[in-house]
C-alpha positions, -999 to 999 in steps of 0.1 A, spaced: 815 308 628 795 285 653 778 321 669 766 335 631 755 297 624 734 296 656 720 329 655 705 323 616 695 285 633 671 309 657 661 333 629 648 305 607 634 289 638 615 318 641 601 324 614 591 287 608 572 294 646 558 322 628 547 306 597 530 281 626 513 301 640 503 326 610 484 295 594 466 284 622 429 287 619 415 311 648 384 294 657 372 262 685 347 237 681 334 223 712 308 193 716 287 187 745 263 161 751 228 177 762 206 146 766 212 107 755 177 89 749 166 58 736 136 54 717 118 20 706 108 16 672 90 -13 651 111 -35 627 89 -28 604 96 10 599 109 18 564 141 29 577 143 1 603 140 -27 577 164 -9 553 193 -10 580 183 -48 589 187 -56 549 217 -40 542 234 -52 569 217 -86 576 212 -69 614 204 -102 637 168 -87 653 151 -116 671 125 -92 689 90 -73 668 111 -38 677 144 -22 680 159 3 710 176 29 691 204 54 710 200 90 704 224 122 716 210 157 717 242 175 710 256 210 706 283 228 684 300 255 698 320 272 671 340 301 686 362 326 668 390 330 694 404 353 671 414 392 672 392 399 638 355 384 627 353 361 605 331 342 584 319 304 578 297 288 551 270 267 561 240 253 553 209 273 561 187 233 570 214 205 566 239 226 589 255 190 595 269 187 556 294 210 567 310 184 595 323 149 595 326 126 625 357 107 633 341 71 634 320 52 619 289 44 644 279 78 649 257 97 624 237 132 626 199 127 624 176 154 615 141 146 631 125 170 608 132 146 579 142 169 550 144 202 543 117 227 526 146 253 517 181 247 519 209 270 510 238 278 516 245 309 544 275 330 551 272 332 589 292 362 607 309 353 642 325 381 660 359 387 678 357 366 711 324 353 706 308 324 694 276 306 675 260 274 685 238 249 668 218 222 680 217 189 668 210 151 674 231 122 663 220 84 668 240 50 672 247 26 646 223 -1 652 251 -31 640 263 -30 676 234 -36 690 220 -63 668 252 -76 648 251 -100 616 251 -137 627 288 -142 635 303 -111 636 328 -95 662 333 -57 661 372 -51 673 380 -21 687 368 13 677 372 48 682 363 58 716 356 95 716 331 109 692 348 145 673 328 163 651 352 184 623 342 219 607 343 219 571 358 254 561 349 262 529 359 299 521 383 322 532 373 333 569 384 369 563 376 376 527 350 351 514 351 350 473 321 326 466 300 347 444 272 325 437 255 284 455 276 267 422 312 281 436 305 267 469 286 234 456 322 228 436 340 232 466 323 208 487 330 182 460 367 189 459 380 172 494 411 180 483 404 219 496 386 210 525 399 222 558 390 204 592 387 215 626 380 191 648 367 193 684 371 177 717 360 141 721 331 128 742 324 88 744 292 75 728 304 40 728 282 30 757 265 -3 768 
């Protein structure tokens, strides 16, 4: 009795393990950090004066130092098949999220003349990557009057926003995938390794 309970214990380990590992997403997202800069800017830029406003920023100085990262997004299909991702053909960075709340993507263009969305192919074994630049929340740098920021998230993670089926996308047209994005309850997130950004 014990031996035929055991044995089906291991069989529906197994197949649990299996299960596991059939589910699991075949693809890595690694950040590296290219380049940190700062760059000086006049309180009196639009977007500057904005921040300053809606979060009563304490700036005693005519300008501010801001903190930028030139980033880059490995995405690599580790995978024995190619696969597939949606992704923006400008604003790339709508298809991530960041784990905290001091780092941001900045796009030094501005805006976008034509932005679609694009089903991007990545081979068996081999990867894509995309260049980027995120900044630093000015609030730790020039906090309200009074105010102590605890504790925060030390490494910075971007997360891949699947969309679609890897293997067999179905999105026939930009609406399907425009509904998707809005339902976060479909999302799927891959997140990568962590690098700290929470400097001095």
């Amino acid at each position: 009795m014990k031996s035929t309970f055991t044995l089906l214990l291991l069989v529906a380990l197994t197949l649990n393990l299996g299960c596991i590992q059939t589910n699991t997403v075949p693809i890595k997202i690694k950040l590296n950090l290219e380049k940190e800069y700062t760059k000086s800017i006049s309180k009196n830029d639009f977007w500057v004066k904005n921040q300053i406003e809606e979060q009563s920023l304490d700036v005693k100085t005519d300008s501010i130092i801001e903190h930028y990262y030139d980033i880059t997004i490995d995405i690599e299909n580790v995978g024995e098949k190619d696969l597939y991702i949606w992704m923006m053909s400008c604003s790339w960075y709508n298809n991530f999220k960041i784990n905290n709340n001091y780092i941001y993507f900045y796009n030094p263009k501005g805006g976008c003349d034509s932005n679609i969305p694009e089903l991007k192919k990545i081979e068996s074994k081999s990867k894509i990557t995309i260049h980027g630049t995120v900044r630093k929340s000015l609030k730790f740098d020039y906090p309200a009057k009074n105010t102590v920021y605890g504790e925060q998230v030390k490494l910075t993670k971007v997360g891949l926003i699947i969309t679609d089926d890897i293997y067999k996308y179905k999105y026939k047209d930009f609406s399907e995938y425009n509904l998707f994005m809005e339902d976060k309850s479909k999302q799927n997130l891959i997140w990568s390794n962590g690098i700290n950004l929470l400097t001095d």
